[in-house]
PDB file of N, CA, C and O in Angstrom:
ATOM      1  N   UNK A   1       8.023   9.341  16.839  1.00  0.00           N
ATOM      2  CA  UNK A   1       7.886  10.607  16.143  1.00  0.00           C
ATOM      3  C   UNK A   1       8.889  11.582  16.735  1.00  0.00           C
ATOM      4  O   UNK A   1       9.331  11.674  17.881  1.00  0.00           O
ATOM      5  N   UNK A   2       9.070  12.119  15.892  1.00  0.00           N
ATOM      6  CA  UNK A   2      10.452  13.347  16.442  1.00  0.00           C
ATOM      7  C   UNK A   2      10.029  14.713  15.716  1.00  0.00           C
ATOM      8  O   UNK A   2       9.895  14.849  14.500  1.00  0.00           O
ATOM      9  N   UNK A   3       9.870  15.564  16.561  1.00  0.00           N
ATOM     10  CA  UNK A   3       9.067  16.746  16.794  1.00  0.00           C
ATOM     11  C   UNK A   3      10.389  18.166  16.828  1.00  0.00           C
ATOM     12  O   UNK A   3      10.921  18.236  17.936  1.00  0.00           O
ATOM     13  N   UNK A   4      10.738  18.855  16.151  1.00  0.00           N
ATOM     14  CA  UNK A   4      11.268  20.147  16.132  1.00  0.00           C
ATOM     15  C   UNK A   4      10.749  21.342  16.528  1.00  0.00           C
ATOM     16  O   UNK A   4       9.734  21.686  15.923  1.00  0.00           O
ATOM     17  N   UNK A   5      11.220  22.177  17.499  1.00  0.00           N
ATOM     18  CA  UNK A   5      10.873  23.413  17.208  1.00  0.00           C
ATOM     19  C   UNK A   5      11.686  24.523  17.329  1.00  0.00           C
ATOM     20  O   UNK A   5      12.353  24.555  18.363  1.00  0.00           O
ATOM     21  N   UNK A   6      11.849  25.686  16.352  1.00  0.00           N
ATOM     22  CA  UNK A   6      12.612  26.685  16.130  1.00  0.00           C
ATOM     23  C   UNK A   6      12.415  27.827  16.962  1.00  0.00           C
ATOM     24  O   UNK A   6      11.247  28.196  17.086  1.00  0.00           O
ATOM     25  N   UNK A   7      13.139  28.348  17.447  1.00  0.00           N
ATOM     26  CA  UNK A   7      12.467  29.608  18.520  1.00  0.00           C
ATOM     27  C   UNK A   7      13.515  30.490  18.683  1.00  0.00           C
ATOM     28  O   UNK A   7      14.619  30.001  18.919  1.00  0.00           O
ATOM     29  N   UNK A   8      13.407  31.616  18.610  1.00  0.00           N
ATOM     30  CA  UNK A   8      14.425  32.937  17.884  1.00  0.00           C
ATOM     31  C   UNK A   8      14.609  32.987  19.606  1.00  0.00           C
ATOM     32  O   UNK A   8      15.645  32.410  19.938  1.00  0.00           O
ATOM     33  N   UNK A   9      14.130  33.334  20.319  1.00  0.00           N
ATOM     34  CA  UNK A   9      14.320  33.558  22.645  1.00  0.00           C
ATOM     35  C   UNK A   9      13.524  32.940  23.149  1.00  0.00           C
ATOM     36  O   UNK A   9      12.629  32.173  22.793  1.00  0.00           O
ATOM     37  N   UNK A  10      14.137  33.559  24.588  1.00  0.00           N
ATOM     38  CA  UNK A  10      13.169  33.203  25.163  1.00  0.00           C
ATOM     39  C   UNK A  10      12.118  34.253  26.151  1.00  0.00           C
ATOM     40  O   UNK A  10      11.250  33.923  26.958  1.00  0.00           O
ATOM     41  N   UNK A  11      12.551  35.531  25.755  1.00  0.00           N
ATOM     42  CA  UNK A  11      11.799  36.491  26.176  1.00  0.00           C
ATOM     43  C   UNK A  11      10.438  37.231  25.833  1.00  0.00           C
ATOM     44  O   UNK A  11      10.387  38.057  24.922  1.00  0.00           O
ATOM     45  N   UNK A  12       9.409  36.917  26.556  1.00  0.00           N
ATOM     46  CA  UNK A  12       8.009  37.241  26.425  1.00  0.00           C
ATOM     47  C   UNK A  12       7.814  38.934  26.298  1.00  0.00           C
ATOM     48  O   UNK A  12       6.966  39.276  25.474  1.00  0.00           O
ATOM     49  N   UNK A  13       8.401  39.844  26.913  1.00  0.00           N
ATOM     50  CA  UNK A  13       8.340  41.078  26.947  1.00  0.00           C
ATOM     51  C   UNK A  13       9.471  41.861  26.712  1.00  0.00           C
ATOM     52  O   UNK A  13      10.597  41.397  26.886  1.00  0.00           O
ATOM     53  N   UNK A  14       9.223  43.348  26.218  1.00  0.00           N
ATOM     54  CA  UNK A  14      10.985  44.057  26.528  1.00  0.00           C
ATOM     55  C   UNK A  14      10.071  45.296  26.703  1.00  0.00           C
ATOM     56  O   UNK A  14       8.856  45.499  26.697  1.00  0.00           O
ATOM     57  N   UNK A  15      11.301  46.105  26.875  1.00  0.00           N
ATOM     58  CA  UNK A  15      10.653  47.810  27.486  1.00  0.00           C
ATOM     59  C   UNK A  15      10.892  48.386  26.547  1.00  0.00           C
ATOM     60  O   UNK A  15      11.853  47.858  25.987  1.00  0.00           O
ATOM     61  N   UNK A  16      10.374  49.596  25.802  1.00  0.00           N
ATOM     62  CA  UNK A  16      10.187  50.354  24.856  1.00  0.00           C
ATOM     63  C   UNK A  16       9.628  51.583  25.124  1.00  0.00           C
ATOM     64  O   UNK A  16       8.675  51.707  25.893  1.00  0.00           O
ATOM     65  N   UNK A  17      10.403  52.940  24.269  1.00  0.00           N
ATOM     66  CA  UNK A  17       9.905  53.698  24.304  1.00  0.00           C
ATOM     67  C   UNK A  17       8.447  54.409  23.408  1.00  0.00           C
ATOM     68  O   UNK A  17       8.534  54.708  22.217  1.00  0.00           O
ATOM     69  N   UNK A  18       7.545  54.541  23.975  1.00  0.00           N
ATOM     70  CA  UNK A  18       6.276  54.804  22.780  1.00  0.00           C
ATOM     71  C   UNK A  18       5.580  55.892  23.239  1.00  0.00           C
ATOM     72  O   UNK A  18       5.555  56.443  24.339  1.00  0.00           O
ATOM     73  N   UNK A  19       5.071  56.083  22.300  1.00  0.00           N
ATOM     74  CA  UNK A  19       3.749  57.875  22.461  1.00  0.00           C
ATOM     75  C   UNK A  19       2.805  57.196  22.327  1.00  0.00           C
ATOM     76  O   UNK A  19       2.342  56.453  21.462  1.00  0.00           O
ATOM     77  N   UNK A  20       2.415  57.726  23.847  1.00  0.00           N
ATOM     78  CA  UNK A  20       0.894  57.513  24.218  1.00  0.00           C
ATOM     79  C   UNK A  20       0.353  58.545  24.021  1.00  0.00           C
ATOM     80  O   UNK A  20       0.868  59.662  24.075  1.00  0.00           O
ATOM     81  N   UNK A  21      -1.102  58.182  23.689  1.00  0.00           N
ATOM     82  CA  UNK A  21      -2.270  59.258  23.911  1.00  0.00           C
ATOM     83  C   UNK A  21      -3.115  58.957  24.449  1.00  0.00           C
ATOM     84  O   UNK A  21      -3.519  57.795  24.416  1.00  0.00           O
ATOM     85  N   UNK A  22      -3.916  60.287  25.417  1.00  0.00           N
ATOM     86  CA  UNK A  22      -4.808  60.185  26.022  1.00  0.00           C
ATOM     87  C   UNK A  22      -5.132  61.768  26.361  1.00  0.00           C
ATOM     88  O   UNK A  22      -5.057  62.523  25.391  1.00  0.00           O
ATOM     89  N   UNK A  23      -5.474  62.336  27.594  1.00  0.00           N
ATOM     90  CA  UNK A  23      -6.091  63.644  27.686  1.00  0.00           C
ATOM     91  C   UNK A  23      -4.921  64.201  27.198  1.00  0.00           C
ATOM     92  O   UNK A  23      -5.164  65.222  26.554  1.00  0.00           O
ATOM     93  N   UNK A  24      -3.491  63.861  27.270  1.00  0.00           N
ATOM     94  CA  UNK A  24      -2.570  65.243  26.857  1.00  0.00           C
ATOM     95  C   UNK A  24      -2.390  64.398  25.523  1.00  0.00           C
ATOM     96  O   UNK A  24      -2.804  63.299  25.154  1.00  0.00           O
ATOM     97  N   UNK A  25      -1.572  65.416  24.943  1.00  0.00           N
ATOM     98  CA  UNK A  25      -1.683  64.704  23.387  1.00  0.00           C
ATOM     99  C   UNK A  25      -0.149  64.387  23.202  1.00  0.00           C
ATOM    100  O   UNK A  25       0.852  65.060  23.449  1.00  0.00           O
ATOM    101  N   UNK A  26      -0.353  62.893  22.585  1.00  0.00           N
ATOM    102  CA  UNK A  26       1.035  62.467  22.981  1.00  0.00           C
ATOM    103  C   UNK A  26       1.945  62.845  23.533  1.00  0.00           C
ATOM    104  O   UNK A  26       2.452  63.939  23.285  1.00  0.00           O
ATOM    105  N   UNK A  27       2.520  61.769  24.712  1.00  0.00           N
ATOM    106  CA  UNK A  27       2.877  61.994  25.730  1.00  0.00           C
ATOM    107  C   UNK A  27       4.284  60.891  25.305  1.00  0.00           C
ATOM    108  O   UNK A  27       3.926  59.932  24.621  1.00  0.00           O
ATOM    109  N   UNK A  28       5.608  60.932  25.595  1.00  0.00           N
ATOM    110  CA  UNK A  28       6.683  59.823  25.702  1.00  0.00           C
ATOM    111  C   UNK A  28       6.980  59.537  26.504  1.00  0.00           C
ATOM    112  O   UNK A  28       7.497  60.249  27.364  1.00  0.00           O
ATOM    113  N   UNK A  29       6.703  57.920  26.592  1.00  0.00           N
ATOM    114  CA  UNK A  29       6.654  57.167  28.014  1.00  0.00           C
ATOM    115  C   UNK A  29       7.197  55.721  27.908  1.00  0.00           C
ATOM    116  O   UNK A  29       6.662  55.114  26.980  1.00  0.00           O
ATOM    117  N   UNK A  30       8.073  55.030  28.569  1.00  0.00           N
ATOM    118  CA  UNK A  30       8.628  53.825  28.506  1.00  0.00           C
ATOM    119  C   UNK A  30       7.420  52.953  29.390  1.00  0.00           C
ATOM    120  O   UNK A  30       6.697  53.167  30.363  1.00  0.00           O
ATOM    121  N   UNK A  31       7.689  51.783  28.373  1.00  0.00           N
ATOM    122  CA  UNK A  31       6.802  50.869  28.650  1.00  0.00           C
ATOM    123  C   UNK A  31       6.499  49.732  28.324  1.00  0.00           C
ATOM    124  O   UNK A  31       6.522  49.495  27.117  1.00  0.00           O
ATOM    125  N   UNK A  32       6.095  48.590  29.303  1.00  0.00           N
ATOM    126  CA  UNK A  32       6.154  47.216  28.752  1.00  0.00           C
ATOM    127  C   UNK A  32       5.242  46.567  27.681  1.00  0.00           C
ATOM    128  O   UNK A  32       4.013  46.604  27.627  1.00  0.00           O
ATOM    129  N   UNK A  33       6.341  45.808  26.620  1.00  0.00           N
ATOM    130  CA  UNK A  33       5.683  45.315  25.744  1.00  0.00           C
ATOM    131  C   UNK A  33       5.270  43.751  25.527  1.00  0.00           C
ATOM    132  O   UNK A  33       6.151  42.909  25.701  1.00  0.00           O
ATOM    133  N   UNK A  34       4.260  43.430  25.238  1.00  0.00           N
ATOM    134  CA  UNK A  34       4.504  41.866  24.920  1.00  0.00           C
ATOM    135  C   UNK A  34       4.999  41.586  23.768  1.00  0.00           C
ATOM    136  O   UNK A  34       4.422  42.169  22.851  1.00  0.00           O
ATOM    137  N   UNK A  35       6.142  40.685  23.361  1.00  0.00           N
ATOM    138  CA  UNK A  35       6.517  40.180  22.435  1.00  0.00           C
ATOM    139  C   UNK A  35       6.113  39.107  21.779  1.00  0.00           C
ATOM    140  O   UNK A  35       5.843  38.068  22.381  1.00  0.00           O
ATOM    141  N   UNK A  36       6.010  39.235  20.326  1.00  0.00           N
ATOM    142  CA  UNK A  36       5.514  38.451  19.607  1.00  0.00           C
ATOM    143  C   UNK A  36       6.726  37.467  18.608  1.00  0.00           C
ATOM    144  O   UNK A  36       7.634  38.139  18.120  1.00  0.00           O
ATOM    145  N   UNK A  37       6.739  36.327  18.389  1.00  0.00           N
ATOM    146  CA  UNK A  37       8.004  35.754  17.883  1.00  0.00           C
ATOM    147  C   UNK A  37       6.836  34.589  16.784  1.00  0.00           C
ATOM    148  O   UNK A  37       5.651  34.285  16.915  1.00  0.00           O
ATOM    149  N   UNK A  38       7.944  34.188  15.690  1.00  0.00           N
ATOM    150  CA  UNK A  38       7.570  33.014  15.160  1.00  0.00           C
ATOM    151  C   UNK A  38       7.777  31.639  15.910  1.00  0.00           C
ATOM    152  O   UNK A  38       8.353  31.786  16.988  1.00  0.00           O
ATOM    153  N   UNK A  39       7.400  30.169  15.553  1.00  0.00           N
ATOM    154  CA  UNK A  39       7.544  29.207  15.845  1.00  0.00           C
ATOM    155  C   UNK A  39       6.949  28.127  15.173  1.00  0.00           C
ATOM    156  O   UNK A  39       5.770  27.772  15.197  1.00  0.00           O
ATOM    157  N   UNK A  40       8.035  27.581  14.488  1.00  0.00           N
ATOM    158  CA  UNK A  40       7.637  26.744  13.474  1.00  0.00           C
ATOM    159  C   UNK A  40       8.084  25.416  14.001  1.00  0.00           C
ATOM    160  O   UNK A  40       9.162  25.234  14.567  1.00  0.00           O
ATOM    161  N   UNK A  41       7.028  24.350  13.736  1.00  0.00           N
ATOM    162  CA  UNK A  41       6.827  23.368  13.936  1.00  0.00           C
ATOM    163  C   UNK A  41       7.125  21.807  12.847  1.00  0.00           C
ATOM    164  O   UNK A  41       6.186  21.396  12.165  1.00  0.00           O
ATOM    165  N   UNK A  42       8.256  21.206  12.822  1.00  0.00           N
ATOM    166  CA  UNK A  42       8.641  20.302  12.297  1.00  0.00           C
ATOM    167  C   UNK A  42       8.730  18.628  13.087  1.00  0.00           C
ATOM    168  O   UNK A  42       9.317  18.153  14.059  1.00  0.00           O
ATOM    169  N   UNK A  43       7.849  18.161  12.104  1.00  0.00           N
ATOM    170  CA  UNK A  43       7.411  16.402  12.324  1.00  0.00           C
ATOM    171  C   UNK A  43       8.569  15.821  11.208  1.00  0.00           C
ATOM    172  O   UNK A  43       8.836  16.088  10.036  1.00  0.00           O
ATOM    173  N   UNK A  44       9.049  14.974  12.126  1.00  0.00           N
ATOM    174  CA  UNK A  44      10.562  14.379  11.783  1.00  0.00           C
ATOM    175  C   UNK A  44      10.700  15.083  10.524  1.00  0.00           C
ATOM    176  O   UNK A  44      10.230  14.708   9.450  1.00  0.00           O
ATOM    177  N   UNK A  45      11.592  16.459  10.797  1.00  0.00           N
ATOM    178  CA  UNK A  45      12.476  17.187   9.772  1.00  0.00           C
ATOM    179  C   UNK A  45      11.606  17.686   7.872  1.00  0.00           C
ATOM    180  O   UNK A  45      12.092  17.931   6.767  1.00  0.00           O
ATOM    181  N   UNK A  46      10.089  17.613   8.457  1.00  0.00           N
ATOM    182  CA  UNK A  46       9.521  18.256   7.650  1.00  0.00           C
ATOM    183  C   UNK A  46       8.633  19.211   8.459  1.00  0.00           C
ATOM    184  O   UNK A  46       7.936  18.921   9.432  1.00  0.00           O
ATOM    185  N   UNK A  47       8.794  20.426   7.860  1.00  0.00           N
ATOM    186  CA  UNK A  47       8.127  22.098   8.696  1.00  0.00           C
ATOM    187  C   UNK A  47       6.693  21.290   8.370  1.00  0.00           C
ATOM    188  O   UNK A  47       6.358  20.534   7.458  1.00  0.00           O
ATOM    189  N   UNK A  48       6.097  21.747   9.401  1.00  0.00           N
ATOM    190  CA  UNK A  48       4.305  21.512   9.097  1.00  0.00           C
ATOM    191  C   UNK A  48       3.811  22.886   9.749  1.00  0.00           C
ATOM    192  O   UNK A  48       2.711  23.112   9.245  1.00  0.00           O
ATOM    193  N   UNK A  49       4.149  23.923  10.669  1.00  0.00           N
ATOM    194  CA  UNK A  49       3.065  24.714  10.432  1.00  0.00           C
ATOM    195  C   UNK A  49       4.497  26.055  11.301  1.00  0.00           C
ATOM    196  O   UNK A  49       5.387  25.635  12.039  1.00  0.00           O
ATOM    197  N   UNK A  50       4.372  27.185  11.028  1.00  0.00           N
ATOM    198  CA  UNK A  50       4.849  28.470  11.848  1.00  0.00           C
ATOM    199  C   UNK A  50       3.360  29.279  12.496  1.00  0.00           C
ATOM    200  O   UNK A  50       2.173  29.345  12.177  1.00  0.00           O
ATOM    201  N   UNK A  51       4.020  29.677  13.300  1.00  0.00           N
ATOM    202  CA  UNK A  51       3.160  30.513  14.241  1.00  0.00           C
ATOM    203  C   UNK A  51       3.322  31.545  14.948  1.00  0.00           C
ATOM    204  O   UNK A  51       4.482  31.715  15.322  1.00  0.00           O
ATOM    205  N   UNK A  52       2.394  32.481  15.346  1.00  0.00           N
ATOM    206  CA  UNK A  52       2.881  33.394  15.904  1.00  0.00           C
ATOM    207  C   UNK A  52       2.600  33.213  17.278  1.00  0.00           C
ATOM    208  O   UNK A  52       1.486  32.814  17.616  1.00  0.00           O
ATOM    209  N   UNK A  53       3.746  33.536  18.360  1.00  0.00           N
ATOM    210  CA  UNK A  53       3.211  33.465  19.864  1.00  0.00           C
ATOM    211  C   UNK A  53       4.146  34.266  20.513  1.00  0.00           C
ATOM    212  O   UNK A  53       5.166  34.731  20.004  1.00  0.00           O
ATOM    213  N   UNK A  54       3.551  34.485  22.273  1.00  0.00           N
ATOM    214  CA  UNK A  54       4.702  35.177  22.757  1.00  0.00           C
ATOM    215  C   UNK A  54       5.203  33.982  23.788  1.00  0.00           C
ATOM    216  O   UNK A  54       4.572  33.202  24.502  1.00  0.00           O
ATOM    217  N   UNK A  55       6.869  34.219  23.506  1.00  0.00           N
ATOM    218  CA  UNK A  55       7.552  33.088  23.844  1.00  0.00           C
ATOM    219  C   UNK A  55       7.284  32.784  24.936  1.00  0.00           C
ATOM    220  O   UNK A  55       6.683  33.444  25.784  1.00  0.00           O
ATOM    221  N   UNK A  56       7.871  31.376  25.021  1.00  0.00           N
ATOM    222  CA  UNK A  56       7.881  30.662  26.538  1.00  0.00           C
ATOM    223  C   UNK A  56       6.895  29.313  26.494  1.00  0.00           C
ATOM    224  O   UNK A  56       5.907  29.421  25.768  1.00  0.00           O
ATOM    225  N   UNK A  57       7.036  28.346  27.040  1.00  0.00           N
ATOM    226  CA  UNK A  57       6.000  27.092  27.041  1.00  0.00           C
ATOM    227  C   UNK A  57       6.282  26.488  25.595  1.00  0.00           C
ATOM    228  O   UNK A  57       5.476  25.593  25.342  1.00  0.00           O
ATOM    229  N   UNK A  58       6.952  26.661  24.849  1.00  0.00           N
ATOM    230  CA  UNK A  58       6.848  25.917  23.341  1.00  0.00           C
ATOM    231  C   UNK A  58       6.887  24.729  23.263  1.00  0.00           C
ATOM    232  O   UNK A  58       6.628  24.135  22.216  1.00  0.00           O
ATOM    233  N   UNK A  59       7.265  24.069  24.512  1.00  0.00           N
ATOM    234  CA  UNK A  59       7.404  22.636  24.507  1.00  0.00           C
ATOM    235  C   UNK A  59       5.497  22.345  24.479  1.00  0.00           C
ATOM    236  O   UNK A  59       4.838  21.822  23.581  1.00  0.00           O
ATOM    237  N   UNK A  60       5.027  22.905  25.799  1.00  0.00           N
ATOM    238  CA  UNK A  60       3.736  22.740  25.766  1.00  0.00           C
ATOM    239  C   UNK A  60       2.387  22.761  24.688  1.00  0.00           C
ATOM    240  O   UNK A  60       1.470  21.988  24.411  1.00  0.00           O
ATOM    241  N   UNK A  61       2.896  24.290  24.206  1.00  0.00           N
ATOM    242  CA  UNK A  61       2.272  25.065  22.785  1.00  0.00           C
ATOM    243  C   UNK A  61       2.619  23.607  21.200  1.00  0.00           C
ATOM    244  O   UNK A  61       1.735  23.185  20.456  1.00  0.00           O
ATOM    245  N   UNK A  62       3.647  23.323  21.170  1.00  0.00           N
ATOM    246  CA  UNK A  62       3.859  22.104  20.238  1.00  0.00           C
ATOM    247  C   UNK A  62       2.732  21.375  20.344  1.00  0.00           C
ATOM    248  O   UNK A  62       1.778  21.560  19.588  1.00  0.00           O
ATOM    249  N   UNK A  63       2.738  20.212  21.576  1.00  0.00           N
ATOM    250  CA  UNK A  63       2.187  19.270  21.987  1.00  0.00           C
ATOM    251  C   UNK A  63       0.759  19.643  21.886  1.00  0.00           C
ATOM    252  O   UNK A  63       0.149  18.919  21.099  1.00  0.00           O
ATOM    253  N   UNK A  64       0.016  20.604  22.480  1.00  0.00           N
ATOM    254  CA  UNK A  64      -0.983  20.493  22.392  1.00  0.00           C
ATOM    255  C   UNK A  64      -1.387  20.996  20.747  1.00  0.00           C
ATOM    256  O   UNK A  64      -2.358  20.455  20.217  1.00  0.00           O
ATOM    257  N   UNK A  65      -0.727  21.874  20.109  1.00  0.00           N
ATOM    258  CA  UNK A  65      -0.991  22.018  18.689  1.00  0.00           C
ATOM    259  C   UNK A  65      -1.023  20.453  18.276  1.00  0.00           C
ATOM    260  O   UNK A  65      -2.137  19.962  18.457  1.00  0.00           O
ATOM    261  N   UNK A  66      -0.328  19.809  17.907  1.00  0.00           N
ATOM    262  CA  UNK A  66       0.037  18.282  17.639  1.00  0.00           C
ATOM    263  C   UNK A  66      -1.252  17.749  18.076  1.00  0.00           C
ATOM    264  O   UNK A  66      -1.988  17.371  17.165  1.00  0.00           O
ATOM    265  N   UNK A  67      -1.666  17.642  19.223  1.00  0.00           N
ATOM    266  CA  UNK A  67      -2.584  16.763  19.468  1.00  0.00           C
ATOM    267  C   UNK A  67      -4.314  17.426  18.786  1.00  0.00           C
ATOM    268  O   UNK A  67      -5.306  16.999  18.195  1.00  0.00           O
ATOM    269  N   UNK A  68      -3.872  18.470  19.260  1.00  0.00           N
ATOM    270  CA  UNK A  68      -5.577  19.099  18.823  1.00  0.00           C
ATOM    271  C   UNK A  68      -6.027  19.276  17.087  1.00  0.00           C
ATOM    272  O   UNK A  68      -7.083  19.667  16.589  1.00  0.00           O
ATOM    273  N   UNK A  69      -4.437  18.697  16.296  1.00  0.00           N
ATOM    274  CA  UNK A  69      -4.971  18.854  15.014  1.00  0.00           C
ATOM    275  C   UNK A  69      -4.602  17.251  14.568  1.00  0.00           C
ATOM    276  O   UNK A  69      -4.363  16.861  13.425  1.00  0.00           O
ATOM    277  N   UNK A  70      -4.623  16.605  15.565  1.00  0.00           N
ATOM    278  CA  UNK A  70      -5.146  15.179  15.219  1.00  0.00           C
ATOM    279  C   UNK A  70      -3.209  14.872  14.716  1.00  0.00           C
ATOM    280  O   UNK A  70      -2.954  14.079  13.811  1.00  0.00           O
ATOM    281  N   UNK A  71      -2.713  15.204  15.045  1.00  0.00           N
ATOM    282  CA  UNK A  71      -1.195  14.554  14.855  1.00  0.00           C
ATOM    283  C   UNK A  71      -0.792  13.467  15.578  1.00  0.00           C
ATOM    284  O   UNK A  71      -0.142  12.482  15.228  1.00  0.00           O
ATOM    285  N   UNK A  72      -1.156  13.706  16.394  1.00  0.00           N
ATOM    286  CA  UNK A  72      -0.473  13.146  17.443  1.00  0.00           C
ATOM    287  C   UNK A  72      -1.648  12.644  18.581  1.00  0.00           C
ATOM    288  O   UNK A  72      -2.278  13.668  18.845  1.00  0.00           O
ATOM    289  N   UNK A  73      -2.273  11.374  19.455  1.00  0.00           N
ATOM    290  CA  UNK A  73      -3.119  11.207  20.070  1.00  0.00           C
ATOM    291  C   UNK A  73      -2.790  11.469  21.517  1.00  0.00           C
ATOM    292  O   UNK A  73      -3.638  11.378  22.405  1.00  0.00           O
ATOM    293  N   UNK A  74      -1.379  11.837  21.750  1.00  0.00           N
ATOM    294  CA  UNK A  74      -0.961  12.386  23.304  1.00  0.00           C
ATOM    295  C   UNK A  74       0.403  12.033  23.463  1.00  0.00           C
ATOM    296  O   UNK A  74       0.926  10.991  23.070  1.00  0.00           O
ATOM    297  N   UNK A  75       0.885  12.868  24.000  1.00  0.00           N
ATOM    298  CA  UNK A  75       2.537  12.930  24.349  1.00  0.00           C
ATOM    299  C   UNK A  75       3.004  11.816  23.830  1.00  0.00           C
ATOM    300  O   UNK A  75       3.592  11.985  22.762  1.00  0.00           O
ATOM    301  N   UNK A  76       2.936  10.560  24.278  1.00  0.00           N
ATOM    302  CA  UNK A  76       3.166   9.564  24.692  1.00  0.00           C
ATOM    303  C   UNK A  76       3.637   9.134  22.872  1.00  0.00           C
ATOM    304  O   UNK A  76       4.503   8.259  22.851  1.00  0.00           O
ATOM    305  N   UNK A  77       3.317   9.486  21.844  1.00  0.00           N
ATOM    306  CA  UNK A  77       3.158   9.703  20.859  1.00  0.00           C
ATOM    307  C   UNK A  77       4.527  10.239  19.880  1.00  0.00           C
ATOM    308  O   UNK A  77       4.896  10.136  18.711  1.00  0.00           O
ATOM    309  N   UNK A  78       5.040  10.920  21.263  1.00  0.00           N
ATOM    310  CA  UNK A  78       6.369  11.996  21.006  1.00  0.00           C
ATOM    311  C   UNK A  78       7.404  11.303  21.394  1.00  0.00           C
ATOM    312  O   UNK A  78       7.671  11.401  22.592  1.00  0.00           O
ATOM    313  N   UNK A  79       8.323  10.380  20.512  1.00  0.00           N
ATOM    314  CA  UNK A  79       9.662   9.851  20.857  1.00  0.00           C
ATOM    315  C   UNK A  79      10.744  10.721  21.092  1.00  0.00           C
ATOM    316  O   UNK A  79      11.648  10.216  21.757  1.00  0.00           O
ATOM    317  N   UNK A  80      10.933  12.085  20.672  1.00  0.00           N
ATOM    318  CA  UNK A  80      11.968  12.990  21.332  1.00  0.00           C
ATOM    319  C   UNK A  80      11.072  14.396  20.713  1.00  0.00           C
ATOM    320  O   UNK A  80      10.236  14.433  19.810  1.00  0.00           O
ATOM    321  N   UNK A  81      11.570  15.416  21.517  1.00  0.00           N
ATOM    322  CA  UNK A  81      11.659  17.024  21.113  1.00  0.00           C
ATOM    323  C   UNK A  81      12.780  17.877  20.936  1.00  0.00           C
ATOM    324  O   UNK A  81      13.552  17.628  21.862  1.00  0.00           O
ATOM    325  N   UNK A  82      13.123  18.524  20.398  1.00  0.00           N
ATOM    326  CA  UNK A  82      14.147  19.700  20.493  1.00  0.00           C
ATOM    327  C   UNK A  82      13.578  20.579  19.986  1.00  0.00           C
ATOM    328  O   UNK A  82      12.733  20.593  19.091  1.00  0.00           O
ATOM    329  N   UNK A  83      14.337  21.838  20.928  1.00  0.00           N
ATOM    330  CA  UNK A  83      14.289  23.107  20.569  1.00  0.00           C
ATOM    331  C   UNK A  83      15.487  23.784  19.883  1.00  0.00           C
ATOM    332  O   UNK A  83      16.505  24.067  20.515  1.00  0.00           O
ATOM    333  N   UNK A  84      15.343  24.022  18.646  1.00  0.00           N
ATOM    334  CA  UNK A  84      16.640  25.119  17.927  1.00  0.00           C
ATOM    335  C   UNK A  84      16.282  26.244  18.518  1.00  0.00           C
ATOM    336  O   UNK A  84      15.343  26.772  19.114  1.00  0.00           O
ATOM    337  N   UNK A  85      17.960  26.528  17.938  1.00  0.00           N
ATOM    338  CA  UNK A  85      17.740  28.488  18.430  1.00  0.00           C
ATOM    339  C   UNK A  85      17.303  28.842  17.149  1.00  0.00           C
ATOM    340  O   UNK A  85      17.013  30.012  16.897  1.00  0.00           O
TER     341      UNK A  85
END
């Protein structure tokens, strides 16, 4: 089986400027964000599912998607992976 996955980075967070509120009323303050990215999942060169996650581990995040929806019965299962940009 040959397993694809598409992944726009590889960065989980970036810094941003945003208005917070709390006792003062909005306030502008830089601050860390978690990032959210797609990741779509292709079983030999047909898409089977996109997703939303924050990057990093996709090799892992695949595999266990694969296995827990009955694709795949364990790694071992997986004749190659790649990651596109």
């Amino acid at each position: 089986m040959f397993v694809r996955i598409s992944s726009l980075s590889d960065r989980s967070s970036h810094r941003a400027r945003v208005l917070r509120y709390g006792e003062e009323a909005g306030v502008r303050v830089d601050d860390q964000l978690a990032a959210e990215e797609p990741l779509e999942i292709r079983v030999g060169g047909t898409p089977l599912t996109v997703m939303m996650r924050t990057p990093g581990y996709e090799r892992e995040l695949a595999l266990g998607f694969l296995y827990g929806e009955g694709v795949i019965r364990g790694a071992a299962d997986v004749a190659r992976m790649a990651i596109l940009p």
